[in-house]
mmCIF file of the N, C-alpha and C atoms, coordinates in Angstrom:
data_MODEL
# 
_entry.id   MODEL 
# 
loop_
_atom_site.group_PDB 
_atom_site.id 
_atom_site.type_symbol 
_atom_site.label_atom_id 
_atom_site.label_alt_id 
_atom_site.label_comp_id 
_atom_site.label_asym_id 
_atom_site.label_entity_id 
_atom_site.label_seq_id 
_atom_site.pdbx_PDB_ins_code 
_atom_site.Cartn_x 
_atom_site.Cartn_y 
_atom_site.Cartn_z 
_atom_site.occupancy 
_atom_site.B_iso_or_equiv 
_atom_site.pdbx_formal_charge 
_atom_site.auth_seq_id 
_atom_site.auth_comp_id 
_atom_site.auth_asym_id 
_atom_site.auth_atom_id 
_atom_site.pdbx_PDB_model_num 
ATOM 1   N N  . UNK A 1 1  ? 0.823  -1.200 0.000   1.00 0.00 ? 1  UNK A N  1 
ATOM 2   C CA . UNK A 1 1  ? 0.000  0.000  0.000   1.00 0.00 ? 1  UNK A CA 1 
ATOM 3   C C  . UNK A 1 1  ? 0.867  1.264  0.000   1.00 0.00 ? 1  UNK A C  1 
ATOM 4   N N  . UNK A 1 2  ? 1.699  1.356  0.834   1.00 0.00 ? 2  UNK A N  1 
ATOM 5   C CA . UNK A 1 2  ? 3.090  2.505  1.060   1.00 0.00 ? 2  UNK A CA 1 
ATOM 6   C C  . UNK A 1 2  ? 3.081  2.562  -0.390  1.00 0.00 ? 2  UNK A C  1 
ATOM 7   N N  . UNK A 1 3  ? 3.550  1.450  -1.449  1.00 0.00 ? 3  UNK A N  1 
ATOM 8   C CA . UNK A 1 3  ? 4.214  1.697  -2.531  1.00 0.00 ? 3  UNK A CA 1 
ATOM 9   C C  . UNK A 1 3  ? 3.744  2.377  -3.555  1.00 0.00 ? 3  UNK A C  1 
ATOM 10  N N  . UNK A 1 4  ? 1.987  1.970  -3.319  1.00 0.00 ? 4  UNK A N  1 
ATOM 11  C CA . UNK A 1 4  ? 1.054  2.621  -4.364  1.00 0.00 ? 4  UNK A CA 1 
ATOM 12  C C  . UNK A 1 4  ? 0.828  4.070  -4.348  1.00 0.00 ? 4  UNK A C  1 
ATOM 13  N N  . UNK A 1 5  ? 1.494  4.492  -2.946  1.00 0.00 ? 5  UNK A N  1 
ATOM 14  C CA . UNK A 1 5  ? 1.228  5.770  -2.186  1.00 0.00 ? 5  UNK A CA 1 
ATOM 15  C C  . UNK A 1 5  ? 2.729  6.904  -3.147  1.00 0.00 ? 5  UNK A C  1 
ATOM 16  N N  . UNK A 1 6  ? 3.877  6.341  -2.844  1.00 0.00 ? 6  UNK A N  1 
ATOM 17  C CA . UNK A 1 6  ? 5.195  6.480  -3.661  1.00 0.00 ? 6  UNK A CA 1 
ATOM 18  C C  . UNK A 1 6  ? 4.322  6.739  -4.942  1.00 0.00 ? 6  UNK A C  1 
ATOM 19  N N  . UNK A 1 7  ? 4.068  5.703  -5.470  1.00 0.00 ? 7  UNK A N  1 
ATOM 20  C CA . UNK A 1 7  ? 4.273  5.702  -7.159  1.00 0.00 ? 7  UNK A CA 1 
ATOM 21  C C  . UNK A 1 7  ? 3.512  7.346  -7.495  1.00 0.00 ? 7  UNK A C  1 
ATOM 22  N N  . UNK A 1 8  ? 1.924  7.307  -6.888  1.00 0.00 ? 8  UNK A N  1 
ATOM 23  C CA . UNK A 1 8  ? 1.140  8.401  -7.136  1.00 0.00 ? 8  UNK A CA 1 
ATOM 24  C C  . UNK A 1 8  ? 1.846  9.843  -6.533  1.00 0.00 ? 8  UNK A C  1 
ATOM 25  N N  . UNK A 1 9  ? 2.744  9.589  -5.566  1.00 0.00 ? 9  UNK A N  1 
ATOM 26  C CA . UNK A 1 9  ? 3.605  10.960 -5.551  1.00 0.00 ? 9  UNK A CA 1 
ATOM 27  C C  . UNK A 1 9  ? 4.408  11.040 -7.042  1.00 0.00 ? 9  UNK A C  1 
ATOM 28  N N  . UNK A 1 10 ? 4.876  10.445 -7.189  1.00 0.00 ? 10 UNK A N  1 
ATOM 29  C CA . UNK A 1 10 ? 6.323  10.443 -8.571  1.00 0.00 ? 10 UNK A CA 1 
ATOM 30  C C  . UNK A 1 10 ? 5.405  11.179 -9.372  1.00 0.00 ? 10 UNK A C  1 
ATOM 31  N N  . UNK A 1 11 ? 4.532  10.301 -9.952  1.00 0.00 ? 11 UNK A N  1 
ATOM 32  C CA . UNK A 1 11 ? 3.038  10.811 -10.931 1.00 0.00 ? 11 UNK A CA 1 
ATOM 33  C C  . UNK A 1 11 ? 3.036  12.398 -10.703 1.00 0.00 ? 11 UNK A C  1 
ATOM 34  N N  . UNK A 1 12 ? 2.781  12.700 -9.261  1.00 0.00 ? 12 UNK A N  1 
ATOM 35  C CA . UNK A 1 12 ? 2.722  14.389 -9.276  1.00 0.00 ? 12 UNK A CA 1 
ATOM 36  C C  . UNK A 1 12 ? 3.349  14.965 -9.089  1.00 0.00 ? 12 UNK A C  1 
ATOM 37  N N  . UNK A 1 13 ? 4.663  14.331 -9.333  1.00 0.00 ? 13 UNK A N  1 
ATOM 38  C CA . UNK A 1 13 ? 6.105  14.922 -9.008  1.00 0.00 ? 13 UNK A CA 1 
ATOM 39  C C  . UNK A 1 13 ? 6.040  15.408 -7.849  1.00 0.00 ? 13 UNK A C  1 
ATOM 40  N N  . UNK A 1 14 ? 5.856  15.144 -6.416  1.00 0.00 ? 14 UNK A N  1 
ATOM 41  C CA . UNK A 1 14 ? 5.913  15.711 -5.100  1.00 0.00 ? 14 UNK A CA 1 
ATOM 42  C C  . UNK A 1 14 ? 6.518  14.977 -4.397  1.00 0.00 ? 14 UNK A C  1 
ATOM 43  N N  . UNK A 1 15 ? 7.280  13.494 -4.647  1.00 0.00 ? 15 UNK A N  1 
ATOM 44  C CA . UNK A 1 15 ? 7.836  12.887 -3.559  1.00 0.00 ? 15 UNK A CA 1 
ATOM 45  C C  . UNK A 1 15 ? 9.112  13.487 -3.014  1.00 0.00 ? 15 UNK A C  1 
ATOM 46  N N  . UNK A 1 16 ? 9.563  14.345 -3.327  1.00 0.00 ? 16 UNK A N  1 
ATOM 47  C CA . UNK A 1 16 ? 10.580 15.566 -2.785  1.00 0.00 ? 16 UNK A CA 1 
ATOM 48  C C  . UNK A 1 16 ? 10.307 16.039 -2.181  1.00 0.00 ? 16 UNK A C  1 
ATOM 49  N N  . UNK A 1 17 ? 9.308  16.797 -2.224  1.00 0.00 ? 17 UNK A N  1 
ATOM 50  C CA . UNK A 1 17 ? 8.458  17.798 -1.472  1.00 0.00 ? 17 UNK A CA 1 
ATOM 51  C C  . UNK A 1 17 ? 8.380  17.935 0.113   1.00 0.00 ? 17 UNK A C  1 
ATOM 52  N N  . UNK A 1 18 ? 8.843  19.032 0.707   1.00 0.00 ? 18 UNK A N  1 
ATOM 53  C CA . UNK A 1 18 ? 8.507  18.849 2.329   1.00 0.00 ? 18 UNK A CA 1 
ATOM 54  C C  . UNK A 1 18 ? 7.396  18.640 2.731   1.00 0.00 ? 18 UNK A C  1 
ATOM 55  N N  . UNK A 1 19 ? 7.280  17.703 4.260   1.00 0.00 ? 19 UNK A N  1 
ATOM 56  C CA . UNK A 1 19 ? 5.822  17.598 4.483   1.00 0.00 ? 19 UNK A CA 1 
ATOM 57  C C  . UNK A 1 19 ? 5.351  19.109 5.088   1.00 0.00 ? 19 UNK A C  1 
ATOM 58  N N  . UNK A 1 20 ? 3.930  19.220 4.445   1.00 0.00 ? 20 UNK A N  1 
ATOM 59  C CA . UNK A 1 20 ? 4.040  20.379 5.198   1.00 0.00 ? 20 UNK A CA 1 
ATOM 60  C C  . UNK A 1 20 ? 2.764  20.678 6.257   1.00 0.00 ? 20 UNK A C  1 
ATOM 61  N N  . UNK A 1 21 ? 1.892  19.414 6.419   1.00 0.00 ? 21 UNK A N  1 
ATOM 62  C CA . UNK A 1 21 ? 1.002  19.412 7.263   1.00 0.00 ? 21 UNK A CA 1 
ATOM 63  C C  . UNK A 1 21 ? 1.266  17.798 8.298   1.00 0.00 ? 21 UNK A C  1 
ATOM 64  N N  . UNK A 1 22 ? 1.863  18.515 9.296   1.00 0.00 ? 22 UNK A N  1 
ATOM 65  C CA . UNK A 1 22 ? 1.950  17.069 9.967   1.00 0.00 ? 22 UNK A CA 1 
ATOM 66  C C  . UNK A 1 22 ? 1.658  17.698 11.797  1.00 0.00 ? 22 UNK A C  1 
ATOM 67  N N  . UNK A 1 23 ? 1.383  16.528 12.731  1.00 0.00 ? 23 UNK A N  1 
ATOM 68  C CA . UNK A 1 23 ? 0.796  17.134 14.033  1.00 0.00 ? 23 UNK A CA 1 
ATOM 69  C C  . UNK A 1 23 ? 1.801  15.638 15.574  1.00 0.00 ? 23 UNK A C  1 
ATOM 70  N N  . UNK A 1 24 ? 1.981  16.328 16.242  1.00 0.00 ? 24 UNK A N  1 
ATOM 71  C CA . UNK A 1 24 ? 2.684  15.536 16.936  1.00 0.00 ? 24 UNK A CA 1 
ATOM 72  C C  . UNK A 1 24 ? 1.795  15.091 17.741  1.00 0.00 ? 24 UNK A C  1 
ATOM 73  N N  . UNK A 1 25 ? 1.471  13.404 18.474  1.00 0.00 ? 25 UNK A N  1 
ATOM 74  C CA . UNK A 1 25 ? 0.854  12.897 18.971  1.00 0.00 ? 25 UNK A CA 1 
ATOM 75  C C  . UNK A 1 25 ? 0.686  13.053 20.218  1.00 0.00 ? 25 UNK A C  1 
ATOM 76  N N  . UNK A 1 26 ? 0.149  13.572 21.442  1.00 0.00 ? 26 UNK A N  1 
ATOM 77  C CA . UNK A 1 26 ? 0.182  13.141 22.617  1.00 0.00 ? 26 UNK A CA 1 
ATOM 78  C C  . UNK A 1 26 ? -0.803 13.037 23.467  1.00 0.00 ? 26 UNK A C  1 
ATOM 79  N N  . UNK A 1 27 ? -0.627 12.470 24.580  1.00 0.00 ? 27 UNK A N  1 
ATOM 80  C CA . UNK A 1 27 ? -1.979 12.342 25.417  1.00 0.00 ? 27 UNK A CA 1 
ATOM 81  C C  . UNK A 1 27 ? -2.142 13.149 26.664  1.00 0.00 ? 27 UNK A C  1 
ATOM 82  N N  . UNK A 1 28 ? -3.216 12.934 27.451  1.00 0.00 ? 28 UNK A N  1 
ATOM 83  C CA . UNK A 1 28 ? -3.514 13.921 28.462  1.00 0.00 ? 28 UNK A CA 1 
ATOM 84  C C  . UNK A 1 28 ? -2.275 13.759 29.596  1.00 0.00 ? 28 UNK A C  1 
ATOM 85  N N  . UNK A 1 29 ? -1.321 13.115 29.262  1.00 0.00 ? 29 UNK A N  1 
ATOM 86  C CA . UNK A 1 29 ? -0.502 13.067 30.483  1.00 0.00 ? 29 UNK A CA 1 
ATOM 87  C C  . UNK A 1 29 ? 0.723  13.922 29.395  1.00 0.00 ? 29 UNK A C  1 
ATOM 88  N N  . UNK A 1 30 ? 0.916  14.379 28.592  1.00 0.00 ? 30 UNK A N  1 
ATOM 89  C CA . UNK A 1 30 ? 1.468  14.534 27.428  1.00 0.00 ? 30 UNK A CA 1 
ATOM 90  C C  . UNK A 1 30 ? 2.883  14.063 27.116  1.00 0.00 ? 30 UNK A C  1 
ATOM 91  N N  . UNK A 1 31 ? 2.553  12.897 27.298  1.00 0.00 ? 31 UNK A N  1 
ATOM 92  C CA . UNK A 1 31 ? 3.199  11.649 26.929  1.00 0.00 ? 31 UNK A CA 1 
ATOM 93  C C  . UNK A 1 31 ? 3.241  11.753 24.931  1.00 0.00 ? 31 UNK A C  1 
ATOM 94  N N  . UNK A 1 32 ? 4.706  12.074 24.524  1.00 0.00 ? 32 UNK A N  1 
ATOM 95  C CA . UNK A 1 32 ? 4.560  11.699 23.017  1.00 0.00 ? 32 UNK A CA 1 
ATOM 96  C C  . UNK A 1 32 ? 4.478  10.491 22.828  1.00 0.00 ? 32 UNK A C  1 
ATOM 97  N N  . UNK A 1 33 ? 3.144  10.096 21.612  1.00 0.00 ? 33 UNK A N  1 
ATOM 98  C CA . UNK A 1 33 ? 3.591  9.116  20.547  1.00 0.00 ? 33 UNK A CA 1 
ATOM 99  C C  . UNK A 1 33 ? 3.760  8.698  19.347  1.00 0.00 ? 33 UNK A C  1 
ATOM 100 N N  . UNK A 1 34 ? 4.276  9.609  19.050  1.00 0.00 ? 34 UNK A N  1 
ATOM 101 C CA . UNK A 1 34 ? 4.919  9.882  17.738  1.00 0.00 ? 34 UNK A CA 1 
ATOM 102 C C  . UNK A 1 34 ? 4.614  11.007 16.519  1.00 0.00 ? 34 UNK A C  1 
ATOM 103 N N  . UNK A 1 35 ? 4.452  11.119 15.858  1.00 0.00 ? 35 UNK A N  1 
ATOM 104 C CA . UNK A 1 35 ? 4.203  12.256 14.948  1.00 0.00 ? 35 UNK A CA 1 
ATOM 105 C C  . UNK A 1 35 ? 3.048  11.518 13.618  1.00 0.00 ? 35 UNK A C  1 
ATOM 106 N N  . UNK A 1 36 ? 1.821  12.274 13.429  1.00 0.00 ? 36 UNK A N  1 
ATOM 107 C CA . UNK A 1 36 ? 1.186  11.746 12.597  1.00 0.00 ? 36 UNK A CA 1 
ATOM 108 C C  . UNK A 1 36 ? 1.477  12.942 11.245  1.00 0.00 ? 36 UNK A C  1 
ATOM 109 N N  . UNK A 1 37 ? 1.697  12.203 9.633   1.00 0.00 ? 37 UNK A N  1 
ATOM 110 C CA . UNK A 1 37 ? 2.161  12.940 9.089   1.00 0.00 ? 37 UNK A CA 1 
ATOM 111 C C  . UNK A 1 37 ? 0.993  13.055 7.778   1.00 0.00 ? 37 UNK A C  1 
ATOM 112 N N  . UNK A 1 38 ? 0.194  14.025 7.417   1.00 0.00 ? 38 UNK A N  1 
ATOM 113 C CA . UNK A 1 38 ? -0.733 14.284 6.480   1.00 0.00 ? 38 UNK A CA 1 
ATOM 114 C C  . UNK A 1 38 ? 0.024  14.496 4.710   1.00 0.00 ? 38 UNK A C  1 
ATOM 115 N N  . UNK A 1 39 ? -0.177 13.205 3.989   1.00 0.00 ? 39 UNK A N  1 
ATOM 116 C CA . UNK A 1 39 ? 0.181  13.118 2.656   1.00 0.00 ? 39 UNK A CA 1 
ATOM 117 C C  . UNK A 1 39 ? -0.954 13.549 1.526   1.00 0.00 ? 39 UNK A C  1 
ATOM 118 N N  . UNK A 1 40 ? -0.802 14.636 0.737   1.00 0.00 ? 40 UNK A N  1 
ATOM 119 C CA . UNK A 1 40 ? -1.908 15.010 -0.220  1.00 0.00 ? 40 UNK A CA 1 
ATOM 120 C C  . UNK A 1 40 ? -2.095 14.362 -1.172  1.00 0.00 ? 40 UNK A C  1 
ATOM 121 N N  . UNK A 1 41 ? -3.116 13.548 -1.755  1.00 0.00 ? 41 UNK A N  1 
ATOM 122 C CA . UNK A 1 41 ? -2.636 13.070 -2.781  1.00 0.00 ? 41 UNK A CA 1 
ATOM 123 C C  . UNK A 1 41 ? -3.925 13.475 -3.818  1.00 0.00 ? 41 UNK A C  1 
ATOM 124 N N  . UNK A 1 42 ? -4.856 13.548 -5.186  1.00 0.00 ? 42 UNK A N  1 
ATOM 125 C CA . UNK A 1 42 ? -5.483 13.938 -5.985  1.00 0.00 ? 42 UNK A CA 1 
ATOM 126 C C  . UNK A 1 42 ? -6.574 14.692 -5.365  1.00 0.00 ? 42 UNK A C  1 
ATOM 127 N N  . UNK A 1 43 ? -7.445 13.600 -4.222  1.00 0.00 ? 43 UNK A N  1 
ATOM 128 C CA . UNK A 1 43 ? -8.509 13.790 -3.887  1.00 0.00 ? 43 UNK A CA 1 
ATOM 129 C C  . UNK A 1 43 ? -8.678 13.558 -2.990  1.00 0.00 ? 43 UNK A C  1 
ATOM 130 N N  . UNK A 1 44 ? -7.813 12.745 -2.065  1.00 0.00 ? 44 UNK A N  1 
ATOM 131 C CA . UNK A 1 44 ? -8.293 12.657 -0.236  1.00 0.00 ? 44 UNK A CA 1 
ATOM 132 C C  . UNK A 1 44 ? -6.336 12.597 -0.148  1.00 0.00 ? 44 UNK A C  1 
ATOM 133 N N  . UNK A 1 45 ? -6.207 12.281 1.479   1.00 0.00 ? 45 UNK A N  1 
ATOM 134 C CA . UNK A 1 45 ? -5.142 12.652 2.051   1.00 0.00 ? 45 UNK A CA 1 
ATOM 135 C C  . UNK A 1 45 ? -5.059 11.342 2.414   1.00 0.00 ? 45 UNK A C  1 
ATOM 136 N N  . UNK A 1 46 ? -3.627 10.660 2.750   1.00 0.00 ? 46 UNK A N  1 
ATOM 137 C CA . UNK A 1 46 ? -3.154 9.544  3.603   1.00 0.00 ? 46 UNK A CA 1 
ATOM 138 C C  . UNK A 1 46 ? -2.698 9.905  4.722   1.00 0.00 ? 46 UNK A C  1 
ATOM 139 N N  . UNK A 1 47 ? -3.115 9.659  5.821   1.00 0.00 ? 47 UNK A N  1 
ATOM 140 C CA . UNK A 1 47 ? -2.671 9.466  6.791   1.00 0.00 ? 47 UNK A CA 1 
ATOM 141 C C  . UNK A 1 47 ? -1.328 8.205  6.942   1.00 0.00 ? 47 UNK A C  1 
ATOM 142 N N  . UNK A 1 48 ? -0.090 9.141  8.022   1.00 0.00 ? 48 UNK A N  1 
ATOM 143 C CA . UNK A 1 48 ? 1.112  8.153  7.779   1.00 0.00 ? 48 UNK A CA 1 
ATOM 144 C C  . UNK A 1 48 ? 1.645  8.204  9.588   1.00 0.00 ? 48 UNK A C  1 
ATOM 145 N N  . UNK A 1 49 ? 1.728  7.201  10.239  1.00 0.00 ? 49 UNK A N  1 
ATOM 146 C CA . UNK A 1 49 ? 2.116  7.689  11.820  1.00 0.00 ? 49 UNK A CA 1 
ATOM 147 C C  . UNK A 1 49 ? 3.905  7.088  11.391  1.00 0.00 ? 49 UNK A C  1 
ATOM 148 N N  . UNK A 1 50 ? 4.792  7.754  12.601  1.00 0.00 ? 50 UNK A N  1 
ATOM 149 C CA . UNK A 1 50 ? 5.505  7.387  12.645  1.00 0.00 ? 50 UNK A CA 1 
ATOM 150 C C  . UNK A 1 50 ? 5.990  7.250  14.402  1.00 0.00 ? 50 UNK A C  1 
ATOM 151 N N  . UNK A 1 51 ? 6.158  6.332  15.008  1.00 0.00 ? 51 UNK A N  1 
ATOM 152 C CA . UNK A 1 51 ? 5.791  6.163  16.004  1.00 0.00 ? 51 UNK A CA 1 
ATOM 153 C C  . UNK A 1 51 ? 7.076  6.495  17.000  1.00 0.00 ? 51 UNK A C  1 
ATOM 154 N N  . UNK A 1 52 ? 6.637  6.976  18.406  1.00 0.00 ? 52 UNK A N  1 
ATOM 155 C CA . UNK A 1 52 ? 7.876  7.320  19.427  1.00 0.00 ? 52 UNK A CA 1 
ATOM 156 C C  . UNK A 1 52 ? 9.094  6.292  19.471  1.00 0.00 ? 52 UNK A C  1 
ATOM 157 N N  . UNK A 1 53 ? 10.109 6.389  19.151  1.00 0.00 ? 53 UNK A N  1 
ATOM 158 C CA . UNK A 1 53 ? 10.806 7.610  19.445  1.00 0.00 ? 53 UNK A CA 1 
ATOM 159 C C  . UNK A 1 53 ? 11.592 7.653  17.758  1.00 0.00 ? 53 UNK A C  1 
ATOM 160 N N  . UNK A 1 54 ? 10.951 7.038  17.207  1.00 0.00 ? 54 UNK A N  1 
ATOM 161 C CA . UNK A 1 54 ? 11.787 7.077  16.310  1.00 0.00 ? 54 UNK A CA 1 
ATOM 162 C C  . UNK A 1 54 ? 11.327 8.003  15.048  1.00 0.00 ? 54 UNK A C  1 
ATOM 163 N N  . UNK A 1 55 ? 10.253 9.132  15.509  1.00 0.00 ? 55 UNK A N  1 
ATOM 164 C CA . UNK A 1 55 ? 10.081 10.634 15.017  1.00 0.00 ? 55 UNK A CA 1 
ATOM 165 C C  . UNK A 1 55 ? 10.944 11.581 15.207  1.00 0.00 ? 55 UNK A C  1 
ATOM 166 N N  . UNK A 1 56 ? 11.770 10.776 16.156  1.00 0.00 ? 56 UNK A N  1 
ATOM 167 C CA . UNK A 1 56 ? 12.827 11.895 16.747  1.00 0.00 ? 56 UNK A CA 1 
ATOM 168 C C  . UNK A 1 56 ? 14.005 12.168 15.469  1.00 0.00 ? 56 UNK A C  1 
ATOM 169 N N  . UNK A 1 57 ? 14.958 11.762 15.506  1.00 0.00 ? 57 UNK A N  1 
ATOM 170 C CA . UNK A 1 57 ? 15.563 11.703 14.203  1.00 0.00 ? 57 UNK A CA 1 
ATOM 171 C C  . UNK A 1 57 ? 15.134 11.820 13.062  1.00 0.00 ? 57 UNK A C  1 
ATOM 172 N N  . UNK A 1 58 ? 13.895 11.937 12.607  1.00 0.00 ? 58 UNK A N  1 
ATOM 173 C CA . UNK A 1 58 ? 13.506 12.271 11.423  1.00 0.00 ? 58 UNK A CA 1 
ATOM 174 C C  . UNK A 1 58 ? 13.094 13.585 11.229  1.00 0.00 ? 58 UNK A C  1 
ATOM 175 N N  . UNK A 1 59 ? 12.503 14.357 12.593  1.00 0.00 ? 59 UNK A N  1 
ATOM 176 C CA . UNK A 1 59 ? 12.378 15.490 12.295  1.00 0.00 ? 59 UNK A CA 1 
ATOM 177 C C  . UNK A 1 59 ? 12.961 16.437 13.598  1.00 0.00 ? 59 UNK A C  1 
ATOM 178 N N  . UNK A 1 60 ? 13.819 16.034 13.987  1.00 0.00 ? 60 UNK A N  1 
ATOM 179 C CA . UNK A 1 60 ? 14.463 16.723 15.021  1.00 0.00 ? 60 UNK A CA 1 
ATOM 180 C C  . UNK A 1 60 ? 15.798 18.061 13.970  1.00 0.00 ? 60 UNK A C  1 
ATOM 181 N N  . UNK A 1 61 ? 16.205 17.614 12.888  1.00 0.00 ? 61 UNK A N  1 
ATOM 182 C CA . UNK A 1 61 ? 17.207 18.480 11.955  1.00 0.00 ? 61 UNK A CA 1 
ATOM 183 C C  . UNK A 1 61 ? 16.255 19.377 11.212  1.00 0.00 ? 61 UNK A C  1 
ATOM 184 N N  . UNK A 1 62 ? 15.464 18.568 10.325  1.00 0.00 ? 62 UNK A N  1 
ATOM 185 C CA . UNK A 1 62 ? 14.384 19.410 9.312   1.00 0.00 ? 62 UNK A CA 1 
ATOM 186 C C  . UNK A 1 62 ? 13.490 18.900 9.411   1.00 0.00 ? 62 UNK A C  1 
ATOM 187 N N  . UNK A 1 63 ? 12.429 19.499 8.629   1.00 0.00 ? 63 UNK A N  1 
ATOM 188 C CA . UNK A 1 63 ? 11.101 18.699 8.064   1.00 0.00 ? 63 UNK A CA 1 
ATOM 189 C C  . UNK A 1 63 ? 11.395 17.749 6.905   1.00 0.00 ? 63 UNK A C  1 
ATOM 190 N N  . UNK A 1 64 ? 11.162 16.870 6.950   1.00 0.00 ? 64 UNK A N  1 
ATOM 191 C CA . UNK A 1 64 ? 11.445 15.704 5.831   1.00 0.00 ? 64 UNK A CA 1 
ATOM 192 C C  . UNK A 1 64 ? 10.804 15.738 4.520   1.00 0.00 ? 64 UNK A C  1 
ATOM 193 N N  . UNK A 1 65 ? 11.113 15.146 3.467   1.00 0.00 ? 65 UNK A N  1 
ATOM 194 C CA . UNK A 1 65 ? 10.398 14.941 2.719   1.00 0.00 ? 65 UNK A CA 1 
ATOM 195 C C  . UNK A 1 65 ? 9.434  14.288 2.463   1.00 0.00 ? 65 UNK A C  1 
ATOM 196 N N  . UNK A 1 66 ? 8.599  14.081 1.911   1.00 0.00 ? 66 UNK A N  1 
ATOM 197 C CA . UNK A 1 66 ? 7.693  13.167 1.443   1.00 0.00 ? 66 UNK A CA 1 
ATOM 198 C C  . UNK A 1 66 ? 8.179  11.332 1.312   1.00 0.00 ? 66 UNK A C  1 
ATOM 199 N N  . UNK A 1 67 ? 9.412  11.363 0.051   1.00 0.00 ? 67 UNK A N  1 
ATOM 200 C CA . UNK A 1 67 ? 10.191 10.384 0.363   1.00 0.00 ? 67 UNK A CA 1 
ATOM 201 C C  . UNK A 1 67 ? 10.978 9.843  1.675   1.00 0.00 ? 67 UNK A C  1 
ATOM 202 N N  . UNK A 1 68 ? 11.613 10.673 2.125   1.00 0.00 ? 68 UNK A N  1 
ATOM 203 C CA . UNK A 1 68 ? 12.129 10.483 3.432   1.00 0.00 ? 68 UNK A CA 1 
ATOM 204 C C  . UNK A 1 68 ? 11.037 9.464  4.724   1.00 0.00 ? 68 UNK A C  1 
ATOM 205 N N  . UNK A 1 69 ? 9.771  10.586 4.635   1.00 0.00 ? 69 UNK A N  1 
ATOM 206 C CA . UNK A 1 69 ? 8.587  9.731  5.455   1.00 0.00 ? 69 UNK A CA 1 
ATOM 207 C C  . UNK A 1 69 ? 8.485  8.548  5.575   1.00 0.00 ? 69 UNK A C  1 
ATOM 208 N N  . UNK A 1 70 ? 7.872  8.166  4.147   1.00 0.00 ? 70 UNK A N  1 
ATOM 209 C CA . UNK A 1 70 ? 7.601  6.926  3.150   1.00 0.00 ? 70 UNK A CA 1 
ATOM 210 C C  . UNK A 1 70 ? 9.048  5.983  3.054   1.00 0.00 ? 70 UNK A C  1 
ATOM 211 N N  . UNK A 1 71 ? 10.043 6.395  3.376   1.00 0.00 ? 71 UNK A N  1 
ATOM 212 C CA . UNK A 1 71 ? 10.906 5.427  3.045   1.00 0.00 ? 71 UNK A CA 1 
ATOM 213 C C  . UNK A 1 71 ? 11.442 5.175  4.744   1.00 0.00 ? 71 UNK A C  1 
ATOM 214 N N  . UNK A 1 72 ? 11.101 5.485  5.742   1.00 0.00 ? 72 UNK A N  1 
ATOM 215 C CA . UNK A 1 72 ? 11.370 4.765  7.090   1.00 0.00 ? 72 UNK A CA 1 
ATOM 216 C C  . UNK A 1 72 ? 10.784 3.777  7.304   1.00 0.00 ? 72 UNK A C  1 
ATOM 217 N N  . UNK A 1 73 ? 11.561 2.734  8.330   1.00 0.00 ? 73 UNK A N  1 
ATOM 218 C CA . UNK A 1 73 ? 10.825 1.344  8.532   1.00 0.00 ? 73 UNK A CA 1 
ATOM 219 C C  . UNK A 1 73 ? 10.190 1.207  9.764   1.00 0.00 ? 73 UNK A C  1 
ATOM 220 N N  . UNK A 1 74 ? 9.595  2.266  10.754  1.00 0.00 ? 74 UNK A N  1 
ATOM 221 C CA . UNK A 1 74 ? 8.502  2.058  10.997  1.00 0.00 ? 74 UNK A CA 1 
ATOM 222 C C  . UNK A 1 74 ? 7.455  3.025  10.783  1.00 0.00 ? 74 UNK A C  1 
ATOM 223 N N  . UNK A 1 75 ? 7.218  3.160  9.992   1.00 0.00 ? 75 UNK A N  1 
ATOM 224 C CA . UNK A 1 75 ? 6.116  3.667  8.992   1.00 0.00 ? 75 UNK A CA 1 
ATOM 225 C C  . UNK A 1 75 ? 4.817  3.090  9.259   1.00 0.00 ? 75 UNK A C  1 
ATOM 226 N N  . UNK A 1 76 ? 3.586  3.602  9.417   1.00 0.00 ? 76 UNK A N  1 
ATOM 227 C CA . UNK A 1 76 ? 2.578  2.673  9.463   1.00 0.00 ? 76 UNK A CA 1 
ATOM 228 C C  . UNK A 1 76 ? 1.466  3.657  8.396   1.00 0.00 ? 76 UNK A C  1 
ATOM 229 N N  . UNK A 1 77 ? 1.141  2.931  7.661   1.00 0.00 ? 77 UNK A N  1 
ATOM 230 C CA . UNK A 1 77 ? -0.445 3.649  6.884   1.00 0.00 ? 77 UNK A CA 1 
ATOM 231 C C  . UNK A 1 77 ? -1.190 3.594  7.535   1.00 0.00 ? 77 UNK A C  1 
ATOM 232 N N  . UNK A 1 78 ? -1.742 4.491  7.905   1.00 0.00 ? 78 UNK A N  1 
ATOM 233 C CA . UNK A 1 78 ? -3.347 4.665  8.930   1.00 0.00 ? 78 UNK A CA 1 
ATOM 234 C C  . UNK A 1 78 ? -4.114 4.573  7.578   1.00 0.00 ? 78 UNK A C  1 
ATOM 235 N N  . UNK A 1 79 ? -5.666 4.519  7.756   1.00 0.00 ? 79 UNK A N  1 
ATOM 236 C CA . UNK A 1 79 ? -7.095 4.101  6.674   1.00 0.00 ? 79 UNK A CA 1 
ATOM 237 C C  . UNK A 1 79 ? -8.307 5.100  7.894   1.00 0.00 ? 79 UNK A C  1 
# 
């Protein structure tokens, strides 16, 4: 599913692209868990989590790319 997600970025030429709508997870004790990251794609959005702690390094330097997101291994597609 990730991959079908890739291909339709390439298609709109945006898998470069910084993310630029994403929201950090936490709860009422504000406990992080992880960073949920909003992908645009024609007509609805994918939801992409990337889970504690390993949001840290990905966006602790910059905001990542699109590819960058999509290409970490714990990545999860939310629906």
């Amino acid at each position: 599913m990730i991959q079908q997600v890739i291909k339709k970025l390439e298609t709109l030429k945006r898998l470069d692209q910084k993310v630029e709508k994403y929201t950090q997870i936490t709860d009422e004790e504000f406990s992080v868990h992880g960073v949920l990251v909003f992908i645009p794609l024609d007509k609805f959005e994918v939801k992409v989590l990337i889970p504690t702690p390993h949001h840290k390094k990905l966006f602790d330097q910059s905001i990542p790319s699109f590819r960058q997101v999509l290409a970490h291994p714990e990545v999860m597609l939310l629906r």
